[in-house]
VEXZA-641850 format. One line per 8 residues: number of its first residue (from 1); their letters; for each residue x, y, z of N, C-alpha, C. Coordinates in Angstrom, 2 decimals, m for minus. Layout:
N
NUM	A	X Y Z X Y Z X Y Z; ...
! end
This chain:
303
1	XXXXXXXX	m1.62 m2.80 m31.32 m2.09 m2.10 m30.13 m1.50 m2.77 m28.89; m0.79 m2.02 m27.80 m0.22 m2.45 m27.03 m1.67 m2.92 m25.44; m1.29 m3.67 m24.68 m2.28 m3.69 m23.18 m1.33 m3.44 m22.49; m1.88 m2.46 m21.43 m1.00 m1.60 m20.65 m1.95 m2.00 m19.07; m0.93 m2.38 m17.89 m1.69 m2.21 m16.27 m0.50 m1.26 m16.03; m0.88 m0.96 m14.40 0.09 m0.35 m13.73 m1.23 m0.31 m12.27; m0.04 m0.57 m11.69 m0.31 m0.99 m10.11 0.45 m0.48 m8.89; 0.35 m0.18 m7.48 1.46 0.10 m6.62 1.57 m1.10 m6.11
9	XXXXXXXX	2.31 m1.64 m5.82 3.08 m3.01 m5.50 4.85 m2.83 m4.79; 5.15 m3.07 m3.96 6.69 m3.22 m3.77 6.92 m1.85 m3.28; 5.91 m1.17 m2.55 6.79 0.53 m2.79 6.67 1.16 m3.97; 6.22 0.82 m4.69 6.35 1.44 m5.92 5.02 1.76 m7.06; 5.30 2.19 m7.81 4.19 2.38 m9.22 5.08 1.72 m10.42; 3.77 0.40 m10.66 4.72 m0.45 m11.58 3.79 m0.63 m12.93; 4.42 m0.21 m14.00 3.93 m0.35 m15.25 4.48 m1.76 m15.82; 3.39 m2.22 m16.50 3.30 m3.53 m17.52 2.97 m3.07 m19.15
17	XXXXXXXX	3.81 m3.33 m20.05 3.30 m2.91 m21.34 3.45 m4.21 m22.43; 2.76 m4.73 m22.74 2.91 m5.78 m23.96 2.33 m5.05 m25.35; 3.14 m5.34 m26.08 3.02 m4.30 m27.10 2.84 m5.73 m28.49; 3.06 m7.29 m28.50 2.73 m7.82 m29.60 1.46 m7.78 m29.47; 0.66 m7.55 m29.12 m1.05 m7.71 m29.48 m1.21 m9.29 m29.75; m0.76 m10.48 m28.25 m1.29 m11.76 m28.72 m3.37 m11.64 m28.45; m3.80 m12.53 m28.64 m5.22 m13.15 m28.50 m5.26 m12.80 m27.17; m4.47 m13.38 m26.33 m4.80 m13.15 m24.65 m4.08 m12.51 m23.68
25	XXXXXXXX	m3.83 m11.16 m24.32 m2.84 m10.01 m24.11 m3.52 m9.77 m22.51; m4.81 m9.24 m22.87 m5.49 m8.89 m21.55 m5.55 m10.02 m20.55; m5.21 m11.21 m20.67 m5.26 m11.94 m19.99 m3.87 m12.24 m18.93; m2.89 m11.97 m20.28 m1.68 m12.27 m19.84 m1.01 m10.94 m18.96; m1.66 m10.01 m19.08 m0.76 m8.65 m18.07 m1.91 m8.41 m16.68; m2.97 m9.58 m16.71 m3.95 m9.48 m15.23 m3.04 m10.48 m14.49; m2.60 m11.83 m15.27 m1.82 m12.84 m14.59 m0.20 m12.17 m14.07; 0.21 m11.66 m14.79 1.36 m10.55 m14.81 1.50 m10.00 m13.37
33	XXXXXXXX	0.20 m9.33 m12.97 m0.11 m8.46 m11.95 0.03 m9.42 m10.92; m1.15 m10.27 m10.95 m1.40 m11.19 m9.99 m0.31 m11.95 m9.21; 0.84 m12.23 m10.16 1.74 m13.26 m9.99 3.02 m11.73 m9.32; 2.68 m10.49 m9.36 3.51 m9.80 m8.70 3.02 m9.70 m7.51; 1.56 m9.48 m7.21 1.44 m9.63 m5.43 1.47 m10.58 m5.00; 2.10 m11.77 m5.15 2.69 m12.92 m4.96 4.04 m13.16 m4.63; 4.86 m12.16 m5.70 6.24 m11.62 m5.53 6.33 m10.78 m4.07; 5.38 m10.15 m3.77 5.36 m9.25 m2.87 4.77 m10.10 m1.48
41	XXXXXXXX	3.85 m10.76 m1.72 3.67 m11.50 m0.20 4.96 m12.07 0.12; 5.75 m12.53 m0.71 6.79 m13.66 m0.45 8.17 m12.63 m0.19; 8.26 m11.97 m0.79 9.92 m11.10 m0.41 9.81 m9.91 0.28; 8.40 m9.14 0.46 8.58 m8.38 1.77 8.91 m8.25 3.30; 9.55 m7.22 3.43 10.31 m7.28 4.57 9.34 m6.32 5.68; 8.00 m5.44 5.27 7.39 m4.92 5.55 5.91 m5.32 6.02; 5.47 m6.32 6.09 4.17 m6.90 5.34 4.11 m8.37 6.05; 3.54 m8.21 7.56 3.35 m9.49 8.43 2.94 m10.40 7.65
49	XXXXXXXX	2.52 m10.86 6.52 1.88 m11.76 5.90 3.10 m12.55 4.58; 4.22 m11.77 4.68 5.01 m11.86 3.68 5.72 m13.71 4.39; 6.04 m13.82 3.13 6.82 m15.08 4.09 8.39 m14.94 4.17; 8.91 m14.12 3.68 10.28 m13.20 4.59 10.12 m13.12 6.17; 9.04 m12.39 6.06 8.35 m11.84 7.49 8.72 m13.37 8.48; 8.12 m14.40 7.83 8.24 m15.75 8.94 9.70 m15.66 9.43; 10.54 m15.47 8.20 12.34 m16.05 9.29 12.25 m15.23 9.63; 12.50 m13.44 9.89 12.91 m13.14 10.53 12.22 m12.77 11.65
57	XXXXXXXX	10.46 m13.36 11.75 10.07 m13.53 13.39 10.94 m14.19 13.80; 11.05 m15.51 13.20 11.57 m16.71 13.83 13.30 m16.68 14.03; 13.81 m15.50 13.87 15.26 m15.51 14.38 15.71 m15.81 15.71; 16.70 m16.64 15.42 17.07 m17.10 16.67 16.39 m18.65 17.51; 15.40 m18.70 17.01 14.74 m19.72 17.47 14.59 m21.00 16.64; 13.73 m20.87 15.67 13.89 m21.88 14.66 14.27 m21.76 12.72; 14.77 m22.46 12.09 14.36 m22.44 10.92 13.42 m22.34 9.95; 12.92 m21.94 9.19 11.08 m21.54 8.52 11.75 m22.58 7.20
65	XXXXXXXX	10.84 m23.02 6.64 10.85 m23.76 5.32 10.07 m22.61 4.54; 10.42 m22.55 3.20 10.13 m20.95 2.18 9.85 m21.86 1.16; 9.15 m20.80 0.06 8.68 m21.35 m0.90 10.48 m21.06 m1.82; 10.11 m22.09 m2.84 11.44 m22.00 m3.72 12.19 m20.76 m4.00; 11.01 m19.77 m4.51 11.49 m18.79 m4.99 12.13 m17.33 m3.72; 11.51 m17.57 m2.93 12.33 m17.20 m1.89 14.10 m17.65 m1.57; 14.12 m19.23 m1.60 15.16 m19.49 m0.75 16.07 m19.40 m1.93; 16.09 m19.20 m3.23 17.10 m18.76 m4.36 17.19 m17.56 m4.03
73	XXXXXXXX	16.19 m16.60 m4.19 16.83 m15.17 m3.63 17.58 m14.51 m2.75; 17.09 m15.29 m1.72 18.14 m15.26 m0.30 19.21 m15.79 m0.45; 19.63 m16.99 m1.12 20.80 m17.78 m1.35 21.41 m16.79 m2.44; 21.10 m16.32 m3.49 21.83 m15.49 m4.29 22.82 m14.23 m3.37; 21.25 m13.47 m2.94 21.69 m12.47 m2.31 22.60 m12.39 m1.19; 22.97 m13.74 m0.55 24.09 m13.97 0.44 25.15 m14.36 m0.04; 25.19 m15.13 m0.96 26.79 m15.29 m1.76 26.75 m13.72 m2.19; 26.32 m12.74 m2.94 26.75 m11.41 m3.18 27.08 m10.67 m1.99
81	XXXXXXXX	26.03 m11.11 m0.62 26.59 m10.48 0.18 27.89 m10.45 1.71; 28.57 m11.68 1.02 29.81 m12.35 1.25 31.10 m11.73 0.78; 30.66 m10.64 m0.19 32.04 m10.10 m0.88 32.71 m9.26 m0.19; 33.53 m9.35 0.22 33.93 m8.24 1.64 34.25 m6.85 0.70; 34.37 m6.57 m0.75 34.76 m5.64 m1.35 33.24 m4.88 m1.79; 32.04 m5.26 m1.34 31.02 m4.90 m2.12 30.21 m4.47 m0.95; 28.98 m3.56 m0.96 28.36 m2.79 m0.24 27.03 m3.79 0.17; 26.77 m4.55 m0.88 25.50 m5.56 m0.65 25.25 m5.99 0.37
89	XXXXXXXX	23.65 m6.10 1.71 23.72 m6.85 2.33 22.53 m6.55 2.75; 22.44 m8.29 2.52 20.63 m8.66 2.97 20.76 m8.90 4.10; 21.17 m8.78 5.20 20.92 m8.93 6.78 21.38 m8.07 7.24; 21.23 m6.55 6.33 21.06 m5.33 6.99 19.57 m4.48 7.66; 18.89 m5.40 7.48 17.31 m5.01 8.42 17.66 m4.86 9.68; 18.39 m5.12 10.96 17.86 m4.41 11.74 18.27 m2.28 11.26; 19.48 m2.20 10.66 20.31 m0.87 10.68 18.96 m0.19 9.52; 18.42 m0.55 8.53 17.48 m0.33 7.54 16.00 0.24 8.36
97	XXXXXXXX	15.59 m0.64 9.62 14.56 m0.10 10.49 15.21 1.08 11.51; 16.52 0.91 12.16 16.82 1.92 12.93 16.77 3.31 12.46; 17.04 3.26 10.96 17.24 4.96 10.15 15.75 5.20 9.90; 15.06 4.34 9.32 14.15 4.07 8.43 13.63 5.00 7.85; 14.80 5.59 7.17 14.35 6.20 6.18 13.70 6.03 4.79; 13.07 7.08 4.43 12.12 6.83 3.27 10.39 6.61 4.19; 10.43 6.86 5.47 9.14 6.35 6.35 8.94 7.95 7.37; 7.77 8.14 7.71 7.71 9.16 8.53 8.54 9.32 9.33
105	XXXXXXXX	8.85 8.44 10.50 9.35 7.95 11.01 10.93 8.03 11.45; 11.66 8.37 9.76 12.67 8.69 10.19 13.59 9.36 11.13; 14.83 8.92 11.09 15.65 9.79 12.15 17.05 9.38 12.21; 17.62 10.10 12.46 19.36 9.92 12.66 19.67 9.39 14.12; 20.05 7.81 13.98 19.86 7.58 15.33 21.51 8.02 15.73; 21.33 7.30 17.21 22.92 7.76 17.66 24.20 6.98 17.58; 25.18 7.13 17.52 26.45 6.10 17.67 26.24 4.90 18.01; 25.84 5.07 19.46 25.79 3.84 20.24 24.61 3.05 19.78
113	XXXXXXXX	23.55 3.43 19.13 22.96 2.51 18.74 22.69 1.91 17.19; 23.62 2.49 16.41 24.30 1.96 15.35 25.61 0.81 16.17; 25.65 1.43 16.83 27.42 m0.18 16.89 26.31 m1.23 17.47; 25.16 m0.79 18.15 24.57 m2.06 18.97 23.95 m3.15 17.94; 23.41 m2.07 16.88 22.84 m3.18 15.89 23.41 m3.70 14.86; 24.89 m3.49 14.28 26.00 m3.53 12.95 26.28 m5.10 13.74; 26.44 m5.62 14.86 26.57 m7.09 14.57 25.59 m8.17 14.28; 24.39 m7.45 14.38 23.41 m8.58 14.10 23.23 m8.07 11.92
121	XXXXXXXX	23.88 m7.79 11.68 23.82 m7.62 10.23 24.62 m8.23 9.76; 25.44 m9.20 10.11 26.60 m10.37 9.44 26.12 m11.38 8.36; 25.85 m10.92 7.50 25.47 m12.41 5.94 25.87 m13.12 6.80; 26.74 m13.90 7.51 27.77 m15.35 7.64 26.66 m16.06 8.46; 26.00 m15.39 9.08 24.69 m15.83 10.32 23.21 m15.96 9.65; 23.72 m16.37 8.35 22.56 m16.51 7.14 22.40 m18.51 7.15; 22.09 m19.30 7.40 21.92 m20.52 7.66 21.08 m21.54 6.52; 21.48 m21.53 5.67 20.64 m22.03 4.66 20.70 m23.45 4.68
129	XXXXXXXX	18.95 m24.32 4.38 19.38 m25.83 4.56 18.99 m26.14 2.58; 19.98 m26.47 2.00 18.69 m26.87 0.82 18.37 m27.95 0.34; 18.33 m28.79 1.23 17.45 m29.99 1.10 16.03 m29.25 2.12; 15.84 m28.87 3.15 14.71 m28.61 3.35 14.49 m27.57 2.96; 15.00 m26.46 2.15 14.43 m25.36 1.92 13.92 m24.21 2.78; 15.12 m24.49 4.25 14.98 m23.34 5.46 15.82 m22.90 5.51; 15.19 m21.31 6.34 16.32 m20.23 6.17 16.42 m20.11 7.74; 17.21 m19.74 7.84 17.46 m19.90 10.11 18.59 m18.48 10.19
137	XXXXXXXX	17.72 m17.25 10.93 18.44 m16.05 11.62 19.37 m16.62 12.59; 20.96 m17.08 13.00 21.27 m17.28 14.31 20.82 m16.52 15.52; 20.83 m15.86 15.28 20.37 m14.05 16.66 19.24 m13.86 16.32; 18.54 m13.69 17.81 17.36 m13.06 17.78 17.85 m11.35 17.67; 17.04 m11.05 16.40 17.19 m9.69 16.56 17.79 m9.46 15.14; 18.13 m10.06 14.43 18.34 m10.40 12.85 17.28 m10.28 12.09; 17.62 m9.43 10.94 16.61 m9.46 9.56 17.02 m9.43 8.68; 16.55 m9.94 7.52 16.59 m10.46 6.03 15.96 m9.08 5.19
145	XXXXXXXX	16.47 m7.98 4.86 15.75 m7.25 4.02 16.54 m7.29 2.46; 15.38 m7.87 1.69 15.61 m8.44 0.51 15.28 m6.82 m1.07; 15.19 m5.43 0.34 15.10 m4.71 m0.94 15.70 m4.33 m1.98; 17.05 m4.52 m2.03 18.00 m4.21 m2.73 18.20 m5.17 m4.29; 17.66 m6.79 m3.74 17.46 m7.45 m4.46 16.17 m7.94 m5.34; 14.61 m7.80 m4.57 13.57 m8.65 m4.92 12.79 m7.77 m6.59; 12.98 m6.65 m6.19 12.07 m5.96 m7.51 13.09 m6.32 m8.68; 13.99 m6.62 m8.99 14.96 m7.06 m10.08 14.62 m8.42 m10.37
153	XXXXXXXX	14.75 m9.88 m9.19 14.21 m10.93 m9.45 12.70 m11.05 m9.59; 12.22 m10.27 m9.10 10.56 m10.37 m9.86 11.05 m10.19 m10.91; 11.18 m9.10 m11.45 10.97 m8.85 m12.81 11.56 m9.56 m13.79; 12.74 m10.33 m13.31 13.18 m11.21 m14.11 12.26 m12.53 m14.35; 11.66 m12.97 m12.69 10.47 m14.14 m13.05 9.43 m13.66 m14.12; 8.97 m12.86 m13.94 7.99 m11.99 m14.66 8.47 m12.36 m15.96; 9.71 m11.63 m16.46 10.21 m11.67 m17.99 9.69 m13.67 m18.68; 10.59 m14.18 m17.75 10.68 m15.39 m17.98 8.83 m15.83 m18.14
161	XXXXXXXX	8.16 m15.44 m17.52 6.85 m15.95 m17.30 5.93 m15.58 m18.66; 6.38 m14.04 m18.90 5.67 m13.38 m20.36 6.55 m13.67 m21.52; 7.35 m14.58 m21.37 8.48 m14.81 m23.09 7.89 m16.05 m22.96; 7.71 m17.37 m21.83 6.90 m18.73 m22.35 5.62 m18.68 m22.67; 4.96 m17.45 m22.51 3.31 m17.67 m23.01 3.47 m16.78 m24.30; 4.53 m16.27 m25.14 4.67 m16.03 m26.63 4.37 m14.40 m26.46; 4.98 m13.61 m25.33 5.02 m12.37 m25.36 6.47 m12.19 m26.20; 6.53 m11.28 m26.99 7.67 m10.98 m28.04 8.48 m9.57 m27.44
169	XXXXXXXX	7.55 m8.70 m27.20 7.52 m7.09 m27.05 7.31 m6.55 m25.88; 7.98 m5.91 m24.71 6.82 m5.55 m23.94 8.42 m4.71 m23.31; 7.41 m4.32 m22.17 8.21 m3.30 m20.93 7.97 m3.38 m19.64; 8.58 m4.21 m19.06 8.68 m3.99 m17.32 8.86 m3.29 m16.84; 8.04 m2.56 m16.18 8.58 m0.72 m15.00 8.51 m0.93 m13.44; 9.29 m1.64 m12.86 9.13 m1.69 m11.59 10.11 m0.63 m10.74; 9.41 1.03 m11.33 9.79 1.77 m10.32 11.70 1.72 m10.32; 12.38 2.28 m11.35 13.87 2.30 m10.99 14.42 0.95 m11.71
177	XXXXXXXX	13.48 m0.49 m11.92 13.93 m1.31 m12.76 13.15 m1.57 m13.69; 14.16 m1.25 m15.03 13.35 m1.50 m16.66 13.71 m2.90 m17.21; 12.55 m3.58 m17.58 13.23 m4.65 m18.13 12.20 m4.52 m19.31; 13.19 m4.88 m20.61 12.52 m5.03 m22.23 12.43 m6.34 m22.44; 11.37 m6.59 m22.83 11.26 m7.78 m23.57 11.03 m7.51 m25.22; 12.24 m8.51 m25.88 12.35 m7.69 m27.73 13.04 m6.40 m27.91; 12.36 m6.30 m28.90 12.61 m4.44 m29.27 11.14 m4.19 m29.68; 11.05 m3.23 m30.16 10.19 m2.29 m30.35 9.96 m1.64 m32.22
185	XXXXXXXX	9.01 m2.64 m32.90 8.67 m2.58 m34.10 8.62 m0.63 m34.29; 8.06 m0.05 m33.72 7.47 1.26 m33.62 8.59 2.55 m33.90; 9.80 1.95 m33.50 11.11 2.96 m33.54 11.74 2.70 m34.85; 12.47 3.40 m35.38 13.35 3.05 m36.54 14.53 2.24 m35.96; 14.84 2.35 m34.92 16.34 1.59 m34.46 15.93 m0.03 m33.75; 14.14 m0.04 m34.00 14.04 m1.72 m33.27 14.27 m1.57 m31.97; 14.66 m0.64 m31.28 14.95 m1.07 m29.91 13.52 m0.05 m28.89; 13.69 m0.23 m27.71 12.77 m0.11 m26.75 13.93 1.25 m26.52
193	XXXXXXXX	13.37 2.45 m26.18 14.12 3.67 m25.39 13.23 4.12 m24.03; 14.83 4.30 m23.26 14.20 4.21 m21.92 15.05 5.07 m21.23; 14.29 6.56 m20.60 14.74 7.83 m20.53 15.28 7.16 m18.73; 16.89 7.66 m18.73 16.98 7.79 m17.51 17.24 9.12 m16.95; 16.90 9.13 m15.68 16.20 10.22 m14.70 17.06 11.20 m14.51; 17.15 12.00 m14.69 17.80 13.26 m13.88 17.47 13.33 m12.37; 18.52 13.10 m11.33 18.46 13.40 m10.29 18.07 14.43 m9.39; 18.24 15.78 m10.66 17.63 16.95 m9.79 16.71 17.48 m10.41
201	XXXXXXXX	16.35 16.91 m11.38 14.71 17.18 m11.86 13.16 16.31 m11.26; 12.05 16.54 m10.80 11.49 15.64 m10.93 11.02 14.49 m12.09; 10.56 13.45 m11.25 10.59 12.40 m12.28 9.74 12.58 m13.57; 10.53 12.36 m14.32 10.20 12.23 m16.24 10.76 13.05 m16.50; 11.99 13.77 m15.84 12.75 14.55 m17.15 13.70 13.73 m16.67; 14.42 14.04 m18.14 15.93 12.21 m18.27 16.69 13.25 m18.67; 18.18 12.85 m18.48 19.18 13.53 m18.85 19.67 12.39 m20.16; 18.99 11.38 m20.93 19.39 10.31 m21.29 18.69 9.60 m21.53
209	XXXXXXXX	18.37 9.30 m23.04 17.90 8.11 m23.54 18.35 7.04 m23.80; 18.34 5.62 m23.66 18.81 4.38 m23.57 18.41 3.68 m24.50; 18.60 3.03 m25.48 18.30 2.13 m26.43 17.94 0.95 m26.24; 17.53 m0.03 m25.94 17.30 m1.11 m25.58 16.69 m2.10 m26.02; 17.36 m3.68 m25.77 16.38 m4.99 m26.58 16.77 m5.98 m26.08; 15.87 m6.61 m25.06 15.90 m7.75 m24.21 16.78 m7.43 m23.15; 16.57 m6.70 m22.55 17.90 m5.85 m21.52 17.20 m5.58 m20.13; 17.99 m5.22 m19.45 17.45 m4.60 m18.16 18.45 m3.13 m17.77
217	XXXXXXXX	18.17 m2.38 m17.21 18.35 m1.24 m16.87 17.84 m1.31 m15.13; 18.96 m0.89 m14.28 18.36 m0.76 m12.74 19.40 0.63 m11.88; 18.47 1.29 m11.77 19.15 2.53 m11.13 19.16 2.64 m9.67; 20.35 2.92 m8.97 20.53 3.09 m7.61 20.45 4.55 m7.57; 19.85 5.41 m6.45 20.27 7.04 m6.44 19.48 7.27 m5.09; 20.21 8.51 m4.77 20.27 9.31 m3.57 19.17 9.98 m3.53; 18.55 10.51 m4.44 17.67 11.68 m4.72 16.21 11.01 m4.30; 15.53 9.66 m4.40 14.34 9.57 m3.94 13.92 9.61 m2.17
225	XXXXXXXX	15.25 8.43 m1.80 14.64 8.45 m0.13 15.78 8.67 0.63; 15.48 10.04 0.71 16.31 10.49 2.03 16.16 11.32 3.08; 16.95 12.36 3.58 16.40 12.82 5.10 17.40 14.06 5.59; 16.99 14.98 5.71 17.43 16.39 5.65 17.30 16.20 7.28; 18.26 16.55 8.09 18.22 16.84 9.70 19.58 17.45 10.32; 18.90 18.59 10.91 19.84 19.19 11.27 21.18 20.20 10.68; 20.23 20.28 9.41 21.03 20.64 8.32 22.33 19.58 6.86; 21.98 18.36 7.47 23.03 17.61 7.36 21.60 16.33 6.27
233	XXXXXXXX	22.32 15.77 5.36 21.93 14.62 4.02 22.25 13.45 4.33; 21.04 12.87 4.43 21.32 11.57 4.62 20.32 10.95 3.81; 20.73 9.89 3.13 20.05 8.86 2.01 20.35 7.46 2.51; 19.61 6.83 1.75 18.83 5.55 2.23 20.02 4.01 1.97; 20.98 4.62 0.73 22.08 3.63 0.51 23.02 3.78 1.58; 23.41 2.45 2.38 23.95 2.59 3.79 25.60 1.55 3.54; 26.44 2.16 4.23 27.39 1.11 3.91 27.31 0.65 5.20; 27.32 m1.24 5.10 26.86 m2.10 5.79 28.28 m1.99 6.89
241	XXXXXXXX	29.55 m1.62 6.88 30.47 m1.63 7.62 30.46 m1.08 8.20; 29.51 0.44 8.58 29.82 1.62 9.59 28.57 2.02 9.82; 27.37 1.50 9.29 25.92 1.19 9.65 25.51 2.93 9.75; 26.54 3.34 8.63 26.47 5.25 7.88 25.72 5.18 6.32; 24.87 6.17 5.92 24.52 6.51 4.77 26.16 6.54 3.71; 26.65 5.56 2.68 27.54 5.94 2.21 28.30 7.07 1.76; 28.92 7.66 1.60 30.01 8.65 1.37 30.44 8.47 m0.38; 29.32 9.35 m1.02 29.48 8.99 m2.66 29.56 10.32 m3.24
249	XXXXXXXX	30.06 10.96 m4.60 29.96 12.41 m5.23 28.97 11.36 m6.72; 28.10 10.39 m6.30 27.21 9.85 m7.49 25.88 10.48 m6.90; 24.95 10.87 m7.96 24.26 10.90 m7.20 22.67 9.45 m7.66; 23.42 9.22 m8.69 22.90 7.62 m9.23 24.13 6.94 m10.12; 23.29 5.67 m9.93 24.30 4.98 m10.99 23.23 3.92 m11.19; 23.58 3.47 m12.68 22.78 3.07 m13.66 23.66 1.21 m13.97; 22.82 0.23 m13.87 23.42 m1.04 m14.71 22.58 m1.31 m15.68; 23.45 m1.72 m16.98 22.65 m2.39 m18.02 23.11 m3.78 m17.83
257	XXXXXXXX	22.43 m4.86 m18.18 22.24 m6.48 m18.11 21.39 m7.36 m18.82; 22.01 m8.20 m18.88 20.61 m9.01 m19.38 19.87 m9.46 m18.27; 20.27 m9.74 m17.38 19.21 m9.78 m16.37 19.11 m8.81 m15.04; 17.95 m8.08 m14.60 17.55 m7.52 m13.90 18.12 m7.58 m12.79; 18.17 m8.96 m11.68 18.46 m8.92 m10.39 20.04 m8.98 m10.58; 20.68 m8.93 m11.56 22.21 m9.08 m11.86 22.73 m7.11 m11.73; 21.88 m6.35 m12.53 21.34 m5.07 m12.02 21.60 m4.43 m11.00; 20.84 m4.99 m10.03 20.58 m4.56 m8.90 21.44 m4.79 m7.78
265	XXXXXXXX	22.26 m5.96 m7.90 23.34 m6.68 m7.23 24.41 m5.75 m7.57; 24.74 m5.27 m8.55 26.16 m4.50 m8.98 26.09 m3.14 m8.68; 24.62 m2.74 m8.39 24.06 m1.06 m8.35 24.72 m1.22 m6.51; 24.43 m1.51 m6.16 24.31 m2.39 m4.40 25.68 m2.23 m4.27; 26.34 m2.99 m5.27 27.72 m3.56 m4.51 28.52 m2.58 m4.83; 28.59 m1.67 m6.08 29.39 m0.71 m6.52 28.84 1.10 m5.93; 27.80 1.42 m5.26 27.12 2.38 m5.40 28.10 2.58 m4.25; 29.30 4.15 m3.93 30.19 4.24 m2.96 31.58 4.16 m3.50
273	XXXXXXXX	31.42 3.16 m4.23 33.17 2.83 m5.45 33.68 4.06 m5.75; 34.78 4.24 m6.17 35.22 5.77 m6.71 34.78 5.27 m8.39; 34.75 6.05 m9.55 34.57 5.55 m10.95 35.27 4.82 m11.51; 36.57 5.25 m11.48 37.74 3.71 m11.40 37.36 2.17 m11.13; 36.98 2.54 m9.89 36.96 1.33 m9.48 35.18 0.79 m9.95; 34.14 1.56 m10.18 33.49 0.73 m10.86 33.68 0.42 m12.26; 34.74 1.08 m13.37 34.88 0.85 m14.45 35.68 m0.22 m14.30; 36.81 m0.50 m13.56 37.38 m1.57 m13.43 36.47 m3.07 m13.67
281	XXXXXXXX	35.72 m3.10 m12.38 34.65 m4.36 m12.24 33.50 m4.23 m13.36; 33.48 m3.20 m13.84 32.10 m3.67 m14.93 32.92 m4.19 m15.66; 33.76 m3.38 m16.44 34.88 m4.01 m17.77 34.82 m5.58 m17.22; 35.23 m6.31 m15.93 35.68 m7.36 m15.98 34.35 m8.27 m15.97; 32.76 m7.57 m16.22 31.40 m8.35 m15.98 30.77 m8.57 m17.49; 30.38 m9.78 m17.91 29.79 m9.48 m19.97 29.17 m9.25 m19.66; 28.60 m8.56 m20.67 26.97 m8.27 m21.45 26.46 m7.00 m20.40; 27.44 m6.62 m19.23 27.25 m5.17 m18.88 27.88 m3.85 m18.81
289	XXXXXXXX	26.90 m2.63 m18.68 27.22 m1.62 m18.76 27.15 m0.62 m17.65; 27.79 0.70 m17.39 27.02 1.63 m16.29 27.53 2.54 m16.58; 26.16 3.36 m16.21 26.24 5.22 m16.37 25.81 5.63 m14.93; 26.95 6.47 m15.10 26.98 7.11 m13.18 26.67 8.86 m13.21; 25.43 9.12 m13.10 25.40 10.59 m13.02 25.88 11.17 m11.39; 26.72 12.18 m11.98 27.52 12.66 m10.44 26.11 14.07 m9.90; 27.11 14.29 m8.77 26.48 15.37 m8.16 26.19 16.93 m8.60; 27.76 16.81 m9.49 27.61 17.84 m10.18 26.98 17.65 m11.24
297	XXXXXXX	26.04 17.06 m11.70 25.52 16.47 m12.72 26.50 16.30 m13.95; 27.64 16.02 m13.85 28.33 14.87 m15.18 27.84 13.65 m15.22; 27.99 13.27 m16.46 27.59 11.70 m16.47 28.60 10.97 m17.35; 28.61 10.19 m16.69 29.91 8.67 m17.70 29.18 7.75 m17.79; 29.86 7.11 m19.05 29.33 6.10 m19.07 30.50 4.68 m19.44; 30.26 3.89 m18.97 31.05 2.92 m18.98 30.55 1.72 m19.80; 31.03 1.29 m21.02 30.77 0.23 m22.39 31.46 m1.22 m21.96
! end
């Protein structure tokens, strides 16, 4: 018998499933939970109480000291977002609040105030100390938005947290990232299957079932948060160079990994690529995969 939570956390509706039936199953998916609004005080970019929230009050002025697991995320997510060939970038918060889309709120701002805010979005003005474990905005007017990255490294802490207390089996759902722990006694093939989404269906019809065992699965796509104005489409994946909704015929794209925030980093950096060019860079990444459903709804998949 499996113990099942599910919670909104991160933006999202997040399912927990442990499926070995240990002694302190129920114990272990309340701690599960717990230890995710923890994930969430600490890497929100939304949430005055978050301790993200501290550097980027404190931009420009001083350095904040972070808890560990913060200043690895940020440090990851700035070497990825250093690649001048890749779309990734965590010190795209102010351009992320100017659209802010996915929020009532939204709106298509204007030229001039896209060029005003595309220089305070430079990774290079990312200041990391790690002997003290501070993160320092140079510019006031700089932000750290860690969404692209944090629901993947949760879930990877998470994984790591439910495999040392003797979880064997289970399923991470954080909303767009799947992570398996094992396979799945219950199937004939041992593995965990995990339907991905059809873009122009609502959610739970899949164009695609996924096989899976000890894996992660993390989908980037157009279709949840975006913004119809003026007749004209605009979605929430932004290329950080022209502080524009990217210019893609995907209308998702899919990474398989062994780890989650590895996922989410390649969904980021490749989501905009022509298919070439993401088959190129996966081929040259182990232990991953990606399926890119287009607009016209084709789908590839890349081994």
């Amino acid at each position: 018998m499996s113990v099942n939570r599910q919670v909104h956390l991160m933006g999202t509706i997040i399912k927990i499933s442990l499926a070995n039936a240990l002694p302190n199953d129920d114990q272990l998916a309340e701690q599960a939970v717990e230890k995710l609004r923890q994930y969430e005080q600490i890497f929100s970019a939304n949430d005055d109480r978050a301790d993200l929230m501290r550097v980027n009050q404190q931009a420009g002025i001083a350095p904040v000291i972070v808890k560990p697991e913060l200043f690895n995320l940020i440090k990851l997510g700035q070497q990825a977002s250093l690649n001048p060939d890749g779309y990734l970038n965590i010190a795209i918060g102010p351009l992320v609040k100017l659209w802010h889309i996915g929020f009532n709120d939204a709106h298509v701002p204007t030229d001039d105030q896209i060029q005003k805010v595309l220089p305070l979005t430079d990774p290079h003005q990312i200041v990391l100390n790690e002997a003290e474990q501070s993160v320092f905005l140079k510019h006031s007017g700089m932000e750290i938005d860690l969404g692209a990255v944090a629901k993947g490294y949760s879930a990877d802490l998470l994984k790591n947290f439910l495999t040392r207390a003797g979880v064997t089996s289970g399923v991470l759902n954080l909303g767009g990232n799947v992570v398996v722990i094992g396979g799945n006694r219950l199937h004939a093939d041992g593995q965990w299957h995990v339907g991905l989404q059809d873009p122009k269906q609502a959610l739970g019809h899949y164009v695609k079932i996924i096989p899976l065992r000890d894996q992660s699965i993390v989908t980037s796509g157009i279709y949840e948060r975006n913004l119809t104005s003026k007749g004209h489409f605009y979605h929430h994946i932004f290329n950080p160079h022209t502080g524009y909704p990217i210019e893609t015929n995907l209308a998702s794209l899919s990474i398989i990994s062994p780890r989650s925030v590895d996922g989410e980093i390649w969904t980021s950096q490749l989501f905009g690529k022509s298919w070439e060019q993401i088959v190129m860079t996966v081929h040259g990444l182990p232990q991953m995969r990606a399926i890119g459903i287009f607009q016209n709804g084709e789908v590839r998949t890349c081994e």
